[in-house]
N, C-alpha and C positions, 0 to 999 in steps of 0.2 A: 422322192426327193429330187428337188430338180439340180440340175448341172450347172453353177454358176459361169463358165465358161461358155456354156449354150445359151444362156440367158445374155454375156454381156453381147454376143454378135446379134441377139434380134432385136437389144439395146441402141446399138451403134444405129440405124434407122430411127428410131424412138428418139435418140435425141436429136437427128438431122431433122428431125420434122420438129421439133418443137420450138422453133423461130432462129432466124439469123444471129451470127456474133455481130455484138458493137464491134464500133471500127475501132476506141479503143479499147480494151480489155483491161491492161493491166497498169501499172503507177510507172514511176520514173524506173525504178530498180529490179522493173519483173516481179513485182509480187503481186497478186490477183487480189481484189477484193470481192469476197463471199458474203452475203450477208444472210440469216436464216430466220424462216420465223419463228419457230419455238427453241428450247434449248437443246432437245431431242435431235432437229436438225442439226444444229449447230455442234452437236455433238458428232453428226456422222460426216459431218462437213470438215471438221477440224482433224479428222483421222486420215481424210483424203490428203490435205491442203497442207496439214507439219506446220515446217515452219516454213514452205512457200508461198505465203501471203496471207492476210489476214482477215477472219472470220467473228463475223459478230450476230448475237442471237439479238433479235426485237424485243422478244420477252425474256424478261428476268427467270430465275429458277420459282418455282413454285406458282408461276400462272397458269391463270385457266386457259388454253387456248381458245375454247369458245366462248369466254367470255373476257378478251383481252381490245381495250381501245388504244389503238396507237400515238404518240404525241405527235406532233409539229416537225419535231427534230427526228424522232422515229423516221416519217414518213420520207424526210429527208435523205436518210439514211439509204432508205432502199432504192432510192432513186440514185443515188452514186455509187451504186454496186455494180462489180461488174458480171456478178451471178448470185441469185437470188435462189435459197433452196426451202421450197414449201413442200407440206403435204398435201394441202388439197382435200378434195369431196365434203369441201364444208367444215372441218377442222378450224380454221382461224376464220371464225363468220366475222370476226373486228375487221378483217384484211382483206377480203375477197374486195372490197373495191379498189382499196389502193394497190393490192394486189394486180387488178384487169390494169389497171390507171397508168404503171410503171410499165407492163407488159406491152400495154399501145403505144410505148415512145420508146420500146427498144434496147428494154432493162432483159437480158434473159431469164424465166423464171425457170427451174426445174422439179415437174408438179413428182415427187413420189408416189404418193398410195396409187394413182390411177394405172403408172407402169409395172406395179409389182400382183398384179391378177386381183384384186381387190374383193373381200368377201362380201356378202346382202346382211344387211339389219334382218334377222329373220325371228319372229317372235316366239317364244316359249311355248310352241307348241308339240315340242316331243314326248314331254310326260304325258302319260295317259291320264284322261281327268283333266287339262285345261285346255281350254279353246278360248287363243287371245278373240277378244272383243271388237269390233268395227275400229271403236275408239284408238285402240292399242297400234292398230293396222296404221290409223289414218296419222297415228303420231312418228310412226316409222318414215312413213313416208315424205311427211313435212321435212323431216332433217334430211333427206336422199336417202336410195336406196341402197349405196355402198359405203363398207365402214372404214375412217379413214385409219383405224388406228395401229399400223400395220408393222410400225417397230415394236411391237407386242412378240413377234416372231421372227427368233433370230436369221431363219433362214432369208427369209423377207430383206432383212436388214441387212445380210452378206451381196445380197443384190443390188439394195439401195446404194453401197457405198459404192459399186462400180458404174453404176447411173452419174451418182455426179462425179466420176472419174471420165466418163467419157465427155461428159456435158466443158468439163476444167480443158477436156485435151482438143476442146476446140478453140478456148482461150484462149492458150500456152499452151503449145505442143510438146516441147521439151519439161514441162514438168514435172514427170515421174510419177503422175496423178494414179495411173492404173498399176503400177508396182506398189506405194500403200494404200489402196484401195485394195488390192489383193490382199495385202499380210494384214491387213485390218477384218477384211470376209473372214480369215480364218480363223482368227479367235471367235466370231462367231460361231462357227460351225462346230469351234470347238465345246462353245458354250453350250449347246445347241444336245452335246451328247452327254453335257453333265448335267442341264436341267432333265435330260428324262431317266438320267440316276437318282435326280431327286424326287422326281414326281412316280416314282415305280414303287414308293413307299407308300402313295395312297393306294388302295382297293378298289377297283371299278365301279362299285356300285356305292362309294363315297367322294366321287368326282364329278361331283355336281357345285355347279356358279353359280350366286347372287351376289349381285354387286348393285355399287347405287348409279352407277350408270355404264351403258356398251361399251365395257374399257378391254373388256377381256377375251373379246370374239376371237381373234386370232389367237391369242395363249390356248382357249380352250382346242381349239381346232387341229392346231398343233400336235396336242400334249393328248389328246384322247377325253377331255373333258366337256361336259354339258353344261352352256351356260343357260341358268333354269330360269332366271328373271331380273330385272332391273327395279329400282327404286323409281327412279325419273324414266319416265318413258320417251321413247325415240333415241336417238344417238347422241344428243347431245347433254348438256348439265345445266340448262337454263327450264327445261321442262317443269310440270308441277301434277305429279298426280292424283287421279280423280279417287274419291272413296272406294269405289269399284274398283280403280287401281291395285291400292291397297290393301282392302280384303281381300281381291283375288290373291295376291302376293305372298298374303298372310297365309292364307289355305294352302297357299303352295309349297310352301316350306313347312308348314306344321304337318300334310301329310307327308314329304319326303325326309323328316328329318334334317333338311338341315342345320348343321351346328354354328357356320359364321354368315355374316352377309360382310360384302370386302367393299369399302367404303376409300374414296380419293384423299389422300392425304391432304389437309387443309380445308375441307367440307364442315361448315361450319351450320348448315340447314337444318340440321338436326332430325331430320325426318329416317334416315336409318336406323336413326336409338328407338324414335316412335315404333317403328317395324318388328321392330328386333321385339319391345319390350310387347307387341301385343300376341307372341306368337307363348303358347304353353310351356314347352319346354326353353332351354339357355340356350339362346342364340347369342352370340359375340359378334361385335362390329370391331369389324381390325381394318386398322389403314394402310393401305399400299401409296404408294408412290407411283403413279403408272403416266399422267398426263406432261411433266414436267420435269425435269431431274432436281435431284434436290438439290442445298447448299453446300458451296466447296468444302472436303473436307468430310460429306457426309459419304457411307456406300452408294448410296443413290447418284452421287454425283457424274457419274458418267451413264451410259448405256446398259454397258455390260453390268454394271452393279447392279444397274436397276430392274434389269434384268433374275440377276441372281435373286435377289431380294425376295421379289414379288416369290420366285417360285419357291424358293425356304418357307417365304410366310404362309402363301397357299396350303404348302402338304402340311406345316407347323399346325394349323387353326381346322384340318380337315382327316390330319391322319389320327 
């Protein structure tokens, strides 16, 4: 486990290098504006910020991040921010241009995934009995070879939130960014010791992933879990698998038993139900919430819920 206090000093360098402050930063009254691109960000952005300035997500709750087009007013948006919190490695493919675009005229952006040690897309080759295919390899590849998806792991996230504390306290120095950036880590970390109360209810040898696309790399990594295969190959949720894809899939789960495939809430492709239904025994497709938080009001709607969630549902659908 790593030391969040050790993490934020090799931090503090990490954000000095990742471009100068605007000359100005914040509005009339001292309050910063944060702008994020999913709601996920905006979610660990607003735990830092309180109510010292205000924070606004690009995407609404329940979008695909990889497959999100920006408006007009959007793009606008980002460009009168005085700090922009993304993830990066290919996460928001809509925004990687307007993303570079704001960054070359001096908008700061603070890239997450890539400072929190970032895991590899790595294919389904631990079971014994499958050997991903060229194909498989060369789909990983296309998306990049790091997974962005790294608030999957609380720990990760106890991290991120003093990333953009450091990145705010070059903003507004006086904003108290790294005191709730602190007591916001520790409900993670607190989270962090109640999902592996919950996940101690499955058996090892029933902690096995399929999902219909690389949402889970860090949960499983975390938590002691293998994730066995993907629906959509590569990392992202625009992919389309080949027949070989899917047989292969199909075999892989039919020899290891497993019981659910964990599908993105609001996937409407329907190519999981195909999956599911070709395999012998009852396979269940259950939806998680993983890429967006849900609507206000729902569990989902912050982090930490979405967090709990997924792992209730997990051991739910597998114990």
């Amino acid at each position: 486990m790593r030391s969040i206090a050790r993490v934020a000093v090799s931090l503090a360098l990490i954000a000095s290098a990742c471009g100068g402050s605007p000359t100005t930063t914040t509005d009339t009254s001292g309050r910063v504006s944060v702008v994020a691109t999913t709601t996920i960000a905006a979610d660990l952005a607003r735990m830092v910020v309180d109510d010292a300035g205000e924070v606004v997500s690009i995407m609404p709750p329940g979008a695909d991040p990889h497959d999100f087009s920006p408006s007009a007013r959007q793009l606008e948006i980002l460009q009168e921010a005085d700090l922009v919190v993304a993830f990066g490695l290919g996460l928001e493919e809509g925004l990687e241009e307007p993303l570079e675009s704001v960054e070359d005229q001096g908008v700061p952006i603070v890239w997450l995934a890539p400072a929190l040690d970032p895991l590899p897309f790595e294919p389904s080759d631990e079971v014994e009995g499958h050997e991903p295919d060229q194909e498989e390899e060369d789909d990983s590849q296309d998306h990049g070879e790091l997974d962005p998806h790294v608030w999957m792991d609380p720990l990760r996230v106890a991290d991120a939130l003093m990333i953009i504390a450091l990145r705010l306290e070059g903003l507004s120095p006086s904003g108290g960014w790294e005191m709730r950036a602190s007591d916001a880590a520790a409900e993670f970390l607190t989270l962090d010791h109640e999902i592996r109360d919950i996940v101690a209810l499955v058996p090892g040898d029933r902690r096995l992933l399929v999902t219909n696309h690389h949402s889970l790399g860090y949960f499983a990594d975390r938590y002691g879990f293998l994730l066995l295969g993907t629906v959509i190959p590569g990392g992202g949720t625009q992919g389309a698998p080949s027949s070989a894809d899917i047989a292969g899939l199909v075999a892989l789960i039919t020899s290891t038993g497993v019981p659910a495939i964990f599908t993105e809430a609001g996937d409407t492709t329907g190519l999981t139900e195909a999956i599911a239904a070709e395999v012998p025994h009852e396979v269940a497709v259950i939806s998680l919430t993983t890429d967006s938080l849900g609507e206000p009001g729902s569990e989902t709607h912050t982090l930490l819920g979405l967090l709990r969630d997924a792992a209730r549902t997990i051991v739910e659908a597998l114990s």
